[in-house]
Backbone as CSV, one residue per row, in Angstrom:
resi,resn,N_x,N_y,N_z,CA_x,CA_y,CA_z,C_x,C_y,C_z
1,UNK,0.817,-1.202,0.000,0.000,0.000,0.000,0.854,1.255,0.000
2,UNK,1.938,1.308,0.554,2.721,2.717,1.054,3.845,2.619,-0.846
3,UNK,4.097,1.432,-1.073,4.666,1.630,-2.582,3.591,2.391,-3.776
4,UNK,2.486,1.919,-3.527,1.505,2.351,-4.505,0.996,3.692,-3.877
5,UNK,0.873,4.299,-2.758,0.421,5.856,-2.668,1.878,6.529,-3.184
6,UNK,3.171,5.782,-2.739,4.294,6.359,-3.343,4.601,6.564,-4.682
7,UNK,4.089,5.782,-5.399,3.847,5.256,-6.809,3.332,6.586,-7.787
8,UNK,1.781,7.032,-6.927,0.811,7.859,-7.208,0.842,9.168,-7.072
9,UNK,2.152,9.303,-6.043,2.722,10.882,-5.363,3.578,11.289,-6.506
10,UNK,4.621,10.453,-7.260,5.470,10.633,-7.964,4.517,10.721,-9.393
11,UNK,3.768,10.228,-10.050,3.080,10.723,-10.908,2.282,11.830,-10.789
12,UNK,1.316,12.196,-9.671,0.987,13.381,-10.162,2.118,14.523,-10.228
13,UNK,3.079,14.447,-9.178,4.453,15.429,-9.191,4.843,15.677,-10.862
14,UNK,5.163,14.667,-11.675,5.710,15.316,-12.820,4.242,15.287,-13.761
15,UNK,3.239,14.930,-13.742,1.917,15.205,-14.300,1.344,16.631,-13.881
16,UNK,2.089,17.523,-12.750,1.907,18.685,-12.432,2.357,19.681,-13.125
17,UNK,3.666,19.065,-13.864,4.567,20.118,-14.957,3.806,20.763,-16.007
18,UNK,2.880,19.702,-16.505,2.271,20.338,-17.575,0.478,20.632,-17.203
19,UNK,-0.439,21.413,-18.372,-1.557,21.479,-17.756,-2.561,20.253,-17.422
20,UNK,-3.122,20.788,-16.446,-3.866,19.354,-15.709,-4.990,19.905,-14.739
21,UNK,-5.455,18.501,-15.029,-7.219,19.066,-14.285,-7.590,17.505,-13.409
22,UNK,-8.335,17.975,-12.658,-8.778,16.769,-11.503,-10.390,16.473,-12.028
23,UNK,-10.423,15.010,-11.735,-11.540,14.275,-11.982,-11.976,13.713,-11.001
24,UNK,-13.061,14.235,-10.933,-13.906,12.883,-9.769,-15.253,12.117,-10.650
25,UNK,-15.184,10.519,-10.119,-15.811,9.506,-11.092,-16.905,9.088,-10.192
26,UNK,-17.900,8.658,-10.695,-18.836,8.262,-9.858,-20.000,7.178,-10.625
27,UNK,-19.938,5.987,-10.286,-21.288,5.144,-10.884,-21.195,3.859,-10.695
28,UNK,-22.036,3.151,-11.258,-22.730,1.620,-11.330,-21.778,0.454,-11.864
29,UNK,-21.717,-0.307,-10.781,-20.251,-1.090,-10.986,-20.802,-2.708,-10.675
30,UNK,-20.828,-3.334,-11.954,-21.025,-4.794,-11.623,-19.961,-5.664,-11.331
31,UNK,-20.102,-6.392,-10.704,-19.231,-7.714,-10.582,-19.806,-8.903,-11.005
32,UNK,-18.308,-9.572,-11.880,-18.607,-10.972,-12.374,-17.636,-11.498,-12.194
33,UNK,-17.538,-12.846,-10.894,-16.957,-13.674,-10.450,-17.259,-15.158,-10.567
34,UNK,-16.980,-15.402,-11.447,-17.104,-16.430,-12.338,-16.632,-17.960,-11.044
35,UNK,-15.494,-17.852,-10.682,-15.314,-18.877,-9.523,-16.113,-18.923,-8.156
36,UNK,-16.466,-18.113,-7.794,-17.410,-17.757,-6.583,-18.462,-17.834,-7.274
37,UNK,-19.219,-17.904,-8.546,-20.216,-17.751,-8.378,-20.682,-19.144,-8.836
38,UNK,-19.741,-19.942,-9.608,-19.951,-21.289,-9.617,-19.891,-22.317,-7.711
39,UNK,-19.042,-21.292,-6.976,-19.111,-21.929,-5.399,-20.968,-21.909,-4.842
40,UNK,-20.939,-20.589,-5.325,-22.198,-20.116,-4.745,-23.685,-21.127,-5.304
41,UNK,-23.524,-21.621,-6.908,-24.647,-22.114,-7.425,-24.445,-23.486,-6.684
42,UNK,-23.275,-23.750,-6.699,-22.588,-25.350,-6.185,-23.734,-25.571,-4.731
43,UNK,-23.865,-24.553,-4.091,-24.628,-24.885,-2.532,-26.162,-24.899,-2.527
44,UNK,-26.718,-26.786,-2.399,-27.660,-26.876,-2.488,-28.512,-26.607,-1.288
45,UNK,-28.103,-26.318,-0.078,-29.004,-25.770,0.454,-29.017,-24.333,1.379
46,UNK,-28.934,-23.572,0.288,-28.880,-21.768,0.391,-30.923,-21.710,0.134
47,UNK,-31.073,-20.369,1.223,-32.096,-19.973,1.078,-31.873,-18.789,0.103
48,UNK,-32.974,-18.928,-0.963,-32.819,-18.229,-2.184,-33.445,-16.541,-2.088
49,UNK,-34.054,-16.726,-1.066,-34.517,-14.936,-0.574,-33.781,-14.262,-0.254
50,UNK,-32.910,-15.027,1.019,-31.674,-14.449,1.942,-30.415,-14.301,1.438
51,UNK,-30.001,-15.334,0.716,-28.747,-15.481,-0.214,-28.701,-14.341,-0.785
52,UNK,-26.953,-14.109,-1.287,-26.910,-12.819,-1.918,-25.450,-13.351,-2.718
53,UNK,-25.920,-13.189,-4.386,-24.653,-13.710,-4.815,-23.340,-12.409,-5.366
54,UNK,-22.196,-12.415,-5.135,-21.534,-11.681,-5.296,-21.792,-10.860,-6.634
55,UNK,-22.230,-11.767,-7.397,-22.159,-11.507,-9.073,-23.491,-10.230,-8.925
56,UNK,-23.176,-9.045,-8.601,-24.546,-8.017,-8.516,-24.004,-6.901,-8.670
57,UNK,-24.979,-5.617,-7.981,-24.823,-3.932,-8.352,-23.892,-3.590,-7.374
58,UNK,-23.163,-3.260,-7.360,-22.282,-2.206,-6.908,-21.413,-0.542,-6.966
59,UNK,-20.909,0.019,-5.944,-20.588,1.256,-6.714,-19.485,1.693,-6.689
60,UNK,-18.897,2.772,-7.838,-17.361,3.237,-7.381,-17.321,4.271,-7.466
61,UNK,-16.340,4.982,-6.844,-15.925,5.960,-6.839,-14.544,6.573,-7.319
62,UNK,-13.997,7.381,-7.517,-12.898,7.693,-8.365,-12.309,8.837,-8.034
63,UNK,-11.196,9.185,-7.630,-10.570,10.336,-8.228,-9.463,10.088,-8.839
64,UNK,-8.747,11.285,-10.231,-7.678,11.247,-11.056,-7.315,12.651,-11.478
65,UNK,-6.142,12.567,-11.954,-5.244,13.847,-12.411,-4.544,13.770,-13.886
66,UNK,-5.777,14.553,-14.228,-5.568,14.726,-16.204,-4.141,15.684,-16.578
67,UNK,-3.765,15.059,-17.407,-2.409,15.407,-18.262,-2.858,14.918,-19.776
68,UNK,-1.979,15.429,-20.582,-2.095,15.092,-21.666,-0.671,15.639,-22.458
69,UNK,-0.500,14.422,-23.844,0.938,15.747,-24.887,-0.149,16.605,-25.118
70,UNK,0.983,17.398,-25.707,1.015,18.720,-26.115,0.397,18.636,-27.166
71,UNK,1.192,17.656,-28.515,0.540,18.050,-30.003,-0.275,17.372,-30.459
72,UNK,-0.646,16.236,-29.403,-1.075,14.870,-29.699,-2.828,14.726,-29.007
73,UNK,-3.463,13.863,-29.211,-4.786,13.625,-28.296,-4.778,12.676,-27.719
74,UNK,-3.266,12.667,-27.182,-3.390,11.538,-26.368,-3.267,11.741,-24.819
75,UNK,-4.161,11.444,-23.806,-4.382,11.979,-22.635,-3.987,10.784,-21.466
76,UNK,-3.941,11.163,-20.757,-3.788,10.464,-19.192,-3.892,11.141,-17.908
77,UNK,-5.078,9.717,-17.399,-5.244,9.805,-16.041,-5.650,8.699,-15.023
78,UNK,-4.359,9.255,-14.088,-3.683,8.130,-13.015,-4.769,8.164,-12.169
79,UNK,-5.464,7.219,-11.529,-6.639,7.401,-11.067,-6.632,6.684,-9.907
80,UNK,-7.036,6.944,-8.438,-7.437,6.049,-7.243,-9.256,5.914,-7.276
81,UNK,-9.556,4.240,-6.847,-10.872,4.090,-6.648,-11.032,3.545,-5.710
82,UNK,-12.503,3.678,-5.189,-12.341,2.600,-4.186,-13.880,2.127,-4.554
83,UNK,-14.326,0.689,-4.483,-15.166,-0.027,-4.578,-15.816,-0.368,-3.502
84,UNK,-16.988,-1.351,-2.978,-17.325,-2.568,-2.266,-18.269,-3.547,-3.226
85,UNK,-17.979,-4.675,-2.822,-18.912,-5.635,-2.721,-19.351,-6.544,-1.643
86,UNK,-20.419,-7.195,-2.093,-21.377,-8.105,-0.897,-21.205,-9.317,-1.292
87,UNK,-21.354,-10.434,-0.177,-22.653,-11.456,-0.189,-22.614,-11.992,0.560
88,UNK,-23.414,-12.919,0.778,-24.468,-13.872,1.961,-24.648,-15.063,1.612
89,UNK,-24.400,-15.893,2.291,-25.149,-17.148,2.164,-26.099,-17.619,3.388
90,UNK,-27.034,-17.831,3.276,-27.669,-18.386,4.353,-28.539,-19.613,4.017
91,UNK,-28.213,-20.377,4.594,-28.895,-21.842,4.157,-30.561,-21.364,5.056
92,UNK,-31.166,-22.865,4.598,-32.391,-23.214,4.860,-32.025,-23.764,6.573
93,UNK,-33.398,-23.305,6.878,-33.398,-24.347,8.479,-33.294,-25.872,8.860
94,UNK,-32.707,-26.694,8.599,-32.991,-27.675,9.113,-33.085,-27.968,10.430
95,UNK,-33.772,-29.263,11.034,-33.705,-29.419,12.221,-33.121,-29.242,13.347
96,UNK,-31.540,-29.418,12.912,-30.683,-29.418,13.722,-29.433,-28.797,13.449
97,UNK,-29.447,-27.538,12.257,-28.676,-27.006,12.225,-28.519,-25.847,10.847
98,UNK,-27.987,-24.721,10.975,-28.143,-23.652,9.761,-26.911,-22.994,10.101
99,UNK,-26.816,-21.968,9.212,-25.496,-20.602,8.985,-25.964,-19.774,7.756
100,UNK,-25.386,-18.828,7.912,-25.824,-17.304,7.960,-24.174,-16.996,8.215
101,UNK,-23.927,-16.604,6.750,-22.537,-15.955,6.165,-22.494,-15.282,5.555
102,UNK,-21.391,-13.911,5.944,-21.499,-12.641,5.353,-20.054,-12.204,4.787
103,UNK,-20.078,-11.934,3.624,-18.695,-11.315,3.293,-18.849,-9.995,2.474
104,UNK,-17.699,-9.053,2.966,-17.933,-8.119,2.499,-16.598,-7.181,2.341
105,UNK,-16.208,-6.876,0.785,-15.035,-7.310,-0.095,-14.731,-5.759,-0.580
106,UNK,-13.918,-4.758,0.456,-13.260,-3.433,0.347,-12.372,-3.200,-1.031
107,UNK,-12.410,-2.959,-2.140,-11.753,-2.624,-2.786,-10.630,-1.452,-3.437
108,UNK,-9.465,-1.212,-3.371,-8.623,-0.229,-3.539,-7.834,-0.564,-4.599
109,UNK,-7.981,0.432,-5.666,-7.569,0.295,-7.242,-6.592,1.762,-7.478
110,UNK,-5.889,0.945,-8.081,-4.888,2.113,-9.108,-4.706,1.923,-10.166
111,UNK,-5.331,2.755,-11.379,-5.052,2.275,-12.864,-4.741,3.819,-13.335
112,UNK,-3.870,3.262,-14.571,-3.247,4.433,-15.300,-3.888,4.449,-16.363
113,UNK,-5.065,4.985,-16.906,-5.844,5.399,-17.680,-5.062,6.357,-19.092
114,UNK,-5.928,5.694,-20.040,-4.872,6.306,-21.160,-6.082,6.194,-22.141
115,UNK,-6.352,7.821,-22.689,-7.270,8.112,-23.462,-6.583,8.363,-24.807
116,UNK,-7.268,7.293,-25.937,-6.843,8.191,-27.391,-8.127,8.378,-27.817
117,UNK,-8.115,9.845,-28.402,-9.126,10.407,-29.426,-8.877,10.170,-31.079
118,UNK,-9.768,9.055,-31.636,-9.342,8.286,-32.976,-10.014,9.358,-33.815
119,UNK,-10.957,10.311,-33.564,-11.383,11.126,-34.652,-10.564,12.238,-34.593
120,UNK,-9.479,12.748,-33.704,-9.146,13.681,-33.504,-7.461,13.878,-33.090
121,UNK,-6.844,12.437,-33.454,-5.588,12.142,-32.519,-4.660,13.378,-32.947
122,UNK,-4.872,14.269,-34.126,-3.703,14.881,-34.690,-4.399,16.278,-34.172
123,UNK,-5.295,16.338,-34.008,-5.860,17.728,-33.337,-5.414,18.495,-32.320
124,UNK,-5.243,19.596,-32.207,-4.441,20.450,-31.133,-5.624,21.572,-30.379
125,UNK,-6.724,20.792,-30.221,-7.929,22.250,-29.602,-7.167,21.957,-28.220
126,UNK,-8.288,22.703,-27.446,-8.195,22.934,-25.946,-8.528,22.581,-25.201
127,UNK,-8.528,21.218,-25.393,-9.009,20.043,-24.711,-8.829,19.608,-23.652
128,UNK,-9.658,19.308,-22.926,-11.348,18.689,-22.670,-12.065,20.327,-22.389
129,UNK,-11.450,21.336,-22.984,-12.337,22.492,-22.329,-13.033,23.326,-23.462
130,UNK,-13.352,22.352,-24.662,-14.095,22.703,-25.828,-15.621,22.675,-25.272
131,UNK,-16.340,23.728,-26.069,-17.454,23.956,-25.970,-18.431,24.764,-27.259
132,UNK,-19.736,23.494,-27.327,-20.462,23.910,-28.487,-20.166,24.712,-29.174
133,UNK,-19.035,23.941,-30.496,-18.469,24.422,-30.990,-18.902,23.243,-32.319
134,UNK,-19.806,22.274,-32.190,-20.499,21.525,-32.814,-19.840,20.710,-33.790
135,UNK,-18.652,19.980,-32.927,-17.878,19.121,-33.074,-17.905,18.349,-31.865
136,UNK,-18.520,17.852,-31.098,-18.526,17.112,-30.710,-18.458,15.337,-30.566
137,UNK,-18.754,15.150,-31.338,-18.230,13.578,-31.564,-16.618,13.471,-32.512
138,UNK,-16.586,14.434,-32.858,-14.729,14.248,-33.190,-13.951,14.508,-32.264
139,UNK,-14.080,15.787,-31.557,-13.138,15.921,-30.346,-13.589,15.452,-29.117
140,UNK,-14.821,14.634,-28.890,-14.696,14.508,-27.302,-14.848,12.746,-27.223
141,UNK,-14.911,12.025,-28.484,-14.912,10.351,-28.280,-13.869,10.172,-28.227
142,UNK,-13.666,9.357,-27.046,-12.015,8.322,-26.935,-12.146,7.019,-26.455
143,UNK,-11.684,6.200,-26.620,-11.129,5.009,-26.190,-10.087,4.774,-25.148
144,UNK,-10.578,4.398,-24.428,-9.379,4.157,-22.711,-9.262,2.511,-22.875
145,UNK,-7.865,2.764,-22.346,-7.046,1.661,-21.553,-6.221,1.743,-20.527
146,UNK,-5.951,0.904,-19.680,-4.709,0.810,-18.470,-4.813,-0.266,-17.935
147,UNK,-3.584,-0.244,-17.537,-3.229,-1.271,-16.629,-3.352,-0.782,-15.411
148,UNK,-3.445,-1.875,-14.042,-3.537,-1.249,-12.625,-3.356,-2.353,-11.483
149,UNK,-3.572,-1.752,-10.589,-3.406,-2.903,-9.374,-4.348,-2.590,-8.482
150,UNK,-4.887,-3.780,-7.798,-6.334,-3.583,-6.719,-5.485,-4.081,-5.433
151,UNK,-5.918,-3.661,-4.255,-5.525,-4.119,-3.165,-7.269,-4.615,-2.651
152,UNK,-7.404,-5.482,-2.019,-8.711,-6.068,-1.366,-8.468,-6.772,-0.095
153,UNK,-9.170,-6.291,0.862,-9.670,-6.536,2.106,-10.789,-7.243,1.798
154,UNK,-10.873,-8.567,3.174,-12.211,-9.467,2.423,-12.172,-9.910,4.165
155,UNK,-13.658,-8.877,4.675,-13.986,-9.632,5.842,-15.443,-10.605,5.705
156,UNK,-15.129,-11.713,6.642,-16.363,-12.609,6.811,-16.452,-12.489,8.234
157,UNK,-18.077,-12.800,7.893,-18.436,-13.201,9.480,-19.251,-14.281,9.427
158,UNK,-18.940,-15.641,10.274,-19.573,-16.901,10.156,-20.610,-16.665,11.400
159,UNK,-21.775,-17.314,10.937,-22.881,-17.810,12.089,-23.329,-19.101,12.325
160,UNK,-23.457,-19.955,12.493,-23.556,-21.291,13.249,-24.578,-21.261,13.994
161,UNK,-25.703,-22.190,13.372,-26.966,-22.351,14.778,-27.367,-23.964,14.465
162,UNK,-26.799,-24.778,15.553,-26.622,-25.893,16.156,-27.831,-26.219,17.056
163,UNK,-27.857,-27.604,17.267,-28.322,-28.008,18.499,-27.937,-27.531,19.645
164,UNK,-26.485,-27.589,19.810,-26.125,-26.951,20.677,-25.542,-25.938,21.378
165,UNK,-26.074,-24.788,20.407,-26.275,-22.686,20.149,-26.002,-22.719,19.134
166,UNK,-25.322,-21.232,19.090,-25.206,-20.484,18.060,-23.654,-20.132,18.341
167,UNK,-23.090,-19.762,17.345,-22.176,-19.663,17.541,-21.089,-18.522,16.212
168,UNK,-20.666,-16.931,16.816,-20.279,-16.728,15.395,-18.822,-16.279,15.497
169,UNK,-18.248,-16.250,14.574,-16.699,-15.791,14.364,-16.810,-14.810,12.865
170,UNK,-15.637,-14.231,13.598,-15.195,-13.271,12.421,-13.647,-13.494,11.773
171,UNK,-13.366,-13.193,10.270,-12.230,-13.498,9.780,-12.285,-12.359,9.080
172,UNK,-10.034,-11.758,8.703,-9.931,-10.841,7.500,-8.854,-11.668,6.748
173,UNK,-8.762,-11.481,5.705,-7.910,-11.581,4.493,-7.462,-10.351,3.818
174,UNK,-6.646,-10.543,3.165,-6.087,-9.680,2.080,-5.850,-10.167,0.403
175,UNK,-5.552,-9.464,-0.291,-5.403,-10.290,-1.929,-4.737,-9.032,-2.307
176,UNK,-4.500,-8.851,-3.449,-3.614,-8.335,-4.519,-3.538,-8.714,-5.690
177,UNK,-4.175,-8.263,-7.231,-4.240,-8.500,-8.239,-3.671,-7.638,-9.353
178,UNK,-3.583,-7.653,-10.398,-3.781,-6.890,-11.805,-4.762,-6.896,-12.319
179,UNK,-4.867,-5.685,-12.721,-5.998,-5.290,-13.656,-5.349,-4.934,-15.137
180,UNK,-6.681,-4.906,-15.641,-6.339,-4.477,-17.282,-7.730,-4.221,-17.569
181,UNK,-7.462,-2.881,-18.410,-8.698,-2.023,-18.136,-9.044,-1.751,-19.781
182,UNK,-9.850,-1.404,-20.147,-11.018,-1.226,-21.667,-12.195,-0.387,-21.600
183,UNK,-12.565,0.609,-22.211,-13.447,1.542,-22.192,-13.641,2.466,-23.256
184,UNK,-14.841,3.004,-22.848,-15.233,4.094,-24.164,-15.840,5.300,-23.407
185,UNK,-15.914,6.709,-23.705,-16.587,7.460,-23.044,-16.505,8.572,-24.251
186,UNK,-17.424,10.063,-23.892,-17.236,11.367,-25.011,-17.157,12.489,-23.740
187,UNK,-16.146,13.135,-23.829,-16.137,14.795,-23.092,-17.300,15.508,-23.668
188,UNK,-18.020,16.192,-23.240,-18.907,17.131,-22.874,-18.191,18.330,-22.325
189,UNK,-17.705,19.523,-23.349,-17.078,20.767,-22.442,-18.509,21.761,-21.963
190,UNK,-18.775,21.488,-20.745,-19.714,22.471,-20.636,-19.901,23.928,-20.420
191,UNK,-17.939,24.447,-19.745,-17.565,25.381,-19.765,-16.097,25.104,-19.858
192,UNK,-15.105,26.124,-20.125,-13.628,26.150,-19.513,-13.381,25.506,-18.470
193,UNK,-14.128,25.785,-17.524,-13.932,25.217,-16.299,-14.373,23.582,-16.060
194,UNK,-15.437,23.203,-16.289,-16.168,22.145,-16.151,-16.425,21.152,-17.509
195,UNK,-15.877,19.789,-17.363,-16.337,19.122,-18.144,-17.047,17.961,-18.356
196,UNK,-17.470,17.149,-18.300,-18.844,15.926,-17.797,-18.728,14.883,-19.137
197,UNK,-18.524,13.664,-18.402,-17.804,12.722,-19.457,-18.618,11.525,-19.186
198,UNK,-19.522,11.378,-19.774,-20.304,9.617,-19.567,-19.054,8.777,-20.133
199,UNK,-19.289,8.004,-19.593,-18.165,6.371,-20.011,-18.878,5.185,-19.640
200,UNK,-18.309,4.087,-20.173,-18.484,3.085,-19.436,-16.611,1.948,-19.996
201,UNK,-16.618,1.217,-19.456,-15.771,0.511,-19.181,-15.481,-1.020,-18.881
202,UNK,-14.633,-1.710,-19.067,-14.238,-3.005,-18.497,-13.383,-3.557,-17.694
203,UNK,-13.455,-4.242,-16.479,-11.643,-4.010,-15.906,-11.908,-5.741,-15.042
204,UNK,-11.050,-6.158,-16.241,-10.293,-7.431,-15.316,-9.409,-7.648,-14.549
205,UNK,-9.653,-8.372,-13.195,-8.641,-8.313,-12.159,-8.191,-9.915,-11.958
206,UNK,-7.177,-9.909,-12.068,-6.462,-11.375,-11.985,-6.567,-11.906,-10.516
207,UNK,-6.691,-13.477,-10.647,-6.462,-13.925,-9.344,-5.804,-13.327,-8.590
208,UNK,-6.296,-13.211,-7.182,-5.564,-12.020,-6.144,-6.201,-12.680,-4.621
209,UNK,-7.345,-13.156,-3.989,-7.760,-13.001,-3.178,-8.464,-14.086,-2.467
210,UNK,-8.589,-14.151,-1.066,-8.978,-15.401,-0.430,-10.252,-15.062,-0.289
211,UNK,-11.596,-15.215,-1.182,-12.586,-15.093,-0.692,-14.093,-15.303,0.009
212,UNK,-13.449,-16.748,0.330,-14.212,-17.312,1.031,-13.235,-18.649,1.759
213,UNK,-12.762,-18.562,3.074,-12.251,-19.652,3.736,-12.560,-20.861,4.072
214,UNK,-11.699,-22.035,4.140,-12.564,-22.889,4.539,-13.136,-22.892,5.685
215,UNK,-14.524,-23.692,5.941,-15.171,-23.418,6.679,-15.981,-25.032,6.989
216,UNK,-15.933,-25.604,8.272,-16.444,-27.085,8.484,-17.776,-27.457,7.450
217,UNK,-18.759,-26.514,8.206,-19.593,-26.044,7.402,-19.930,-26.475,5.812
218,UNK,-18.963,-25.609,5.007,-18.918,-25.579,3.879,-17.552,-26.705,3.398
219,UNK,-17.335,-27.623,2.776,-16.695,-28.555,2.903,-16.300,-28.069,0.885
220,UNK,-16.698,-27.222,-0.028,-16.256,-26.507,-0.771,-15.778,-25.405,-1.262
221,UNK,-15.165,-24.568,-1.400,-14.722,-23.207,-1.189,-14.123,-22.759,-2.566
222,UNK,-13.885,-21.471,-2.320,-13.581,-20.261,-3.754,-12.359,-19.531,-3.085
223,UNK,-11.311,-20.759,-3.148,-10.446,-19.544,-2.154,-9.480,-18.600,-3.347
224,UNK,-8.972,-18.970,-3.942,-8.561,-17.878,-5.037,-9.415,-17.839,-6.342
225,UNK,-9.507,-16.587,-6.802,-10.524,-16.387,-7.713,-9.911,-14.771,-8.365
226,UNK,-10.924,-14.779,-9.885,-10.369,-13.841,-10.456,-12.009,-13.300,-11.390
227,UNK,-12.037,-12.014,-11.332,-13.551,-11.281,-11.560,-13.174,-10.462,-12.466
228,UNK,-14.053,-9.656,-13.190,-14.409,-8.520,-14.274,-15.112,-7.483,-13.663
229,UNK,-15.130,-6.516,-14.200,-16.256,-5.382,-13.615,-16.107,-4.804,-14.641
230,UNK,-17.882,-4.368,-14.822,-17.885,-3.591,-15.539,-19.176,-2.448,-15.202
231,UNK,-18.626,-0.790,-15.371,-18.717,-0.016,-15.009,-19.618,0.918,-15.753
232,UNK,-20.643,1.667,-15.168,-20.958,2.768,-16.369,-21.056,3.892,-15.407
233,UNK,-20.892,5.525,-15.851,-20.831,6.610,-15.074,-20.485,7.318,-15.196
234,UNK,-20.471,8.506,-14.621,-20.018,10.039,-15.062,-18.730,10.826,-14.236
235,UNK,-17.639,11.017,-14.928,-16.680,12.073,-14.651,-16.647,13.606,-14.791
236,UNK,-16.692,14.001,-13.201,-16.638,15.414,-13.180,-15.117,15.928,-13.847
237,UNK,-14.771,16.815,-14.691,-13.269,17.302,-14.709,-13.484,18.881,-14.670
238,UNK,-12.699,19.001,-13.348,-12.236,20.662,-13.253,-11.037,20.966,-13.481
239,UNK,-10.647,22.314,-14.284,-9.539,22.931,-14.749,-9.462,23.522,-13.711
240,UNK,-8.823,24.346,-13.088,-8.525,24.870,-12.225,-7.569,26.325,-12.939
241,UNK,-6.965,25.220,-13.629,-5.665,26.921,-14.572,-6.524,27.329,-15.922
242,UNK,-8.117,26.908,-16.063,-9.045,28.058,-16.583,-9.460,29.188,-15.993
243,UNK,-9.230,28.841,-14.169,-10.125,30.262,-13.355,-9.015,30.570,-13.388
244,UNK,-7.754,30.338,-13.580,-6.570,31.208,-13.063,-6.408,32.199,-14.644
245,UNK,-6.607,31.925,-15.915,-6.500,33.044,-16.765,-7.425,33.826,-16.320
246,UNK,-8.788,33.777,-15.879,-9.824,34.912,-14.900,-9.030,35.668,-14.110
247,UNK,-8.288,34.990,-13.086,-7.849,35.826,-12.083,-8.500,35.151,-10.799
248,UNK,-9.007,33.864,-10.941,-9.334,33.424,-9.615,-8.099,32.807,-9.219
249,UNK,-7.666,33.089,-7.920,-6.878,31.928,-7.175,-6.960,30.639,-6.039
């Protein structure tokens, strides 16, 4: 963790040299965990109301620090997110015994985002701070990629109800993966200052994480596993050295 905020200090530092604007990201983030979710169908006796399979809605959040060349439309931004996901298993009652399991899966991402504009790569406007200027689908469609790394925290909490009580414990883990990231989005300059960017996206994360332990209980498990997400949502981007030709400081 302290290599990767170090990582992130040293990029925006020389991403500061040239002009640059801050983004904050915000939206609808699925998960598809393909090994957990084959664990999850695997358990024949989950109550299907209570159960909650990982593979669902989730949300993220984002901030990043836009740079771009000079002559080129080719842009970048180094970006921190942070995620969650859920789930539950809770079996049916039987006579003499049930559980009621909760996990719930902190996510911390760093990807280096890399925008090319294919209608516009040789173009030199004033970009992302164009405005109805009725070019919009040449200068504001791009195509993103990056690579990145997730850090994940994965707490459970087991419940146990026996003949003879109940009984619950708590566990944490950690994981560490790669990502590799795919997307499409269009800038919207709504002013100098402000720009509003729908996207959506893809980001695979490689095996990384223990997310579900063994457990007496459960006599099958998903202990390393590797998921997709995919994302749709809107980026705020503020210039900041637009209010400064104003005279704001």
């Amino acid at each position: 963790m302290k290599k990767l905020l170090f990582t992130v200090s040293i990029l925006f530092y020389f991403s500061s040299q040239s002009i640059a604007q801050i983004g904050i990201t915000s939206g609808f983030l699925k998960y598809q965990a393909a090994d957990f979710n084959t664990f999850f169908e695997s358990r024949t006796d989950l109550d299907s109301e209570n159960s909650k399979n990982l593979d669902g809605g989730s949300y993220q959040v984002a901030i990043d620090y836009w740079f771009r060349l000079k002559n080129k439309r080719l842009e970048f931004l180094p970006e921190l997110s942070f995620s969650q996901a859920k789930a539950k298993l809770a079996s049916t009652v039987l006579p003499d015994f049930a559980y009621d399991h909760d996990i719930l899966i902190n996510s911390l991402q760093f990807n280096f985002n890399t925008q090319i504009y294919p209608f516009d790569f040789e173009g030199d406007c004033d970009c992302p701070t164009f405005s109805k200027d009725g070019q919009l689908l040449k200068k504001g469609f791009f195509i993103r990629v990056a690579p990145g790394i997730t850090f994940n925290n994965f707490g459970k909490t087991y419940t146990d109800v026996s003949i003879t009580g109940t009984s619950t414990t708590s566990d944490k883990s950690s994981g560490v993966g790669y990502n590799l990231r795919a997307g499409l989005g269009i800038d919207i300059g709504v002013s100098d200052f402000i720009t509003v960017t729908p996207l959506a996206q893809y980001t695979f994360v490689s095996e990384h994480g223990d997310a579900y332990l063994e457990n007496p209980a459960l006599p099958a498990s998903a202990n390393i596993f590797s998921w997709q997400q995919v994302f749709v949502g809107l980026r705020l981007g503020l210039r900041f050295d637009e209010l400064n030709k104003y005279g704001y400081r």
